[in-house]
N, C-alpha and C positions, 0 to 999 in steps of 0.2 A: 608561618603565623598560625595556621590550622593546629599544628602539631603543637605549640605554645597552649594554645586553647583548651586541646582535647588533654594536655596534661595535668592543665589547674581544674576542669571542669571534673577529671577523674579525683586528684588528690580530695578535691572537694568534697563528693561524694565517699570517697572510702572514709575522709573523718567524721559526717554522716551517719556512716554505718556502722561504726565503730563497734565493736561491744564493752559496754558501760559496766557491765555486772563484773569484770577484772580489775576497774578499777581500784586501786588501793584507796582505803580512806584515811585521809589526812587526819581523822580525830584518833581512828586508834593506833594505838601502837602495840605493835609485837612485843611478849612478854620478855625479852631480851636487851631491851630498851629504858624499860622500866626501871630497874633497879638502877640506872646511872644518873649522873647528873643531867645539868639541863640543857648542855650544851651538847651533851654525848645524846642525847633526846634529839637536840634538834637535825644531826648529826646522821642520825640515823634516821628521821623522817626526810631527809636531802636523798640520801641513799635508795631508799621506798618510792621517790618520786623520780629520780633517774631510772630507775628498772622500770617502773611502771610506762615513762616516757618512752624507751625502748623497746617494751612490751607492745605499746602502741605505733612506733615507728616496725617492729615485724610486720603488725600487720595492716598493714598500710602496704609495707613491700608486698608482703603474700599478696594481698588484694589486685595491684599492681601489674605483678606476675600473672594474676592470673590470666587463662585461656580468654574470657569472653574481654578483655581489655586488653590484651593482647591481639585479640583479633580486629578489635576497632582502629585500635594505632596502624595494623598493619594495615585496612582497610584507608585508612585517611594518609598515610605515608603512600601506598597502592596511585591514587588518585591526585597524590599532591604529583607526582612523579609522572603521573599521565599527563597534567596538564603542564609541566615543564617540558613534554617531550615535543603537543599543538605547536604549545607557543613555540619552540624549537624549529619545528619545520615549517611555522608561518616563515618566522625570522628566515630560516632559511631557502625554502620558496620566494621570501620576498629578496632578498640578497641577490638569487640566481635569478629572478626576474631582472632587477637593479644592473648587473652585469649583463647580460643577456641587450637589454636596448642599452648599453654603453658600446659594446661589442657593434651592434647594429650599427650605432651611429658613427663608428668609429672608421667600420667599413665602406658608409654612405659616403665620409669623408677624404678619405682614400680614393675612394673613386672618383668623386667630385677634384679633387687635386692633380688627379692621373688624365680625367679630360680638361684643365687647366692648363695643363704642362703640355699637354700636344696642342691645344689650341694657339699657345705661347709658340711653339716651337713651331709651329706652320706658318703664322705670322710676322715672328724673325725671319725664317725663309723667304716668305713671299715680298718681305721688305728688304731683302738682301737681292731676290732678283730684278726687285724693282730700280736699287741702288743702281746696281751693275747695268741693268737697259740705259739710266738716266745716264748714268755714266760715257758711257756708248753713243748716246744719241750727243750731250755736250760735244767729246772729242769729234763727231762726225760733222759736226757745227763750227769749232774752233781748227780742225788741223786743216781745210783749206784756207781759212782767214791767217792762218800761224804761217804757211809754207809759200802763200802770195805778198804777206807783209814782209818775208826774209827776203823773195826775190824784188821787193821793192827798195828795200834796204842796201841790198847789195847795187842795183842799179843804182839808187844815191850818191853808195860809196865812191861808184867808179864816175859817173860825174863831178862829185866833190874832187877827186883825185886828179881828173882831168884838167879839171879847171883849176886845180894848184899847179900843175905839173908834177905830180907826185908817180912815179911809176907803180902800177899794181902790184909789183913782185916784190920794190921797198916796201917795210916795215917803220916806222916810226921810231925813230932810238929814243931811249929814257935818258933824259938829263937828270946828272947828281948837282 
């Protein structure tokens, strides 16, 4: 935008400074002119006013060209170029900081999941040995009630058996 500025503010100035005493004058005309019609006049004052227009668009560029405006553009081109490089390294400073605490937390998170997973994994254990004891203590509960209810069963049997008359070593045949 600077560089926009410093253009029209120079153009400005060199048509400013112009030198006026080259301009051609629209009233006279070149004795070459004269002897033709009026068309071929007008013709030729069009002609007069493009050179002159050009004569003026020279120097304009000479002016342009020159050293002490060349050294301004370079000075404000210098400077636009300095501050696109700040803001640059803000941008970028701020980016690596940006990453930087993502990284961090990224890390904190990992970790935070890493003592999650063993505290999970201690407590499935410790609820697996607790299984396995409860387990343990049920069957140490159940298998004398289980192996005294057999032998109470079988005592029945052979009563029931007795009092049919059924001999223990008979089995029971299946009717079709």
């Amino acid at each position: 935008m600077k560089f926009l500025w410093a253009a029209l503010v120079v153009t400005l100035l060199a048509g400013c400074q112009a030198d006026v005493a080259e301009e051609v004058k629209l009233g006279q005309e070149p004795d070459r002119w004269q002897a033709k019609q009026p068309w071929e006049q007008a013709l030729g004052r069009f002609w007069e006013y493009l050179r002159w227009v050009q004569t003026l668009s020279n120097k304009v560029k000479e002016e342009l060209l020159s050293t002490e405006i060349t050294e301004e553009l370079k000075l404000l081109i210098e400077e636009t170029m300095k501050e696109v490089k700040a803001w640059g390294q803000k941008v970028r400073g701020h980016l690596e900081s940006v990453g930087n605490q993502a990284r961090d937390r990224l890390d904190t998170m990992r970790d935070q999941m890493g003592e999650l997973k063993a505290k999970v994994e201690e407590q499935a254990s410790q609820v697996r040995l607790q299984a396995e004891a409860f387990q343990n203590l049920l069957k140490s509960w159940f298998e004398p009630l289980v192996q005294d209810m057999e032998r109470q069963w079988a005592i029945l049997v052979e009563k029931v058996q007795s009092a049919l008359g059924i001999s223990p070593s008979t089995k029971p045949s299946k009717t079709t």
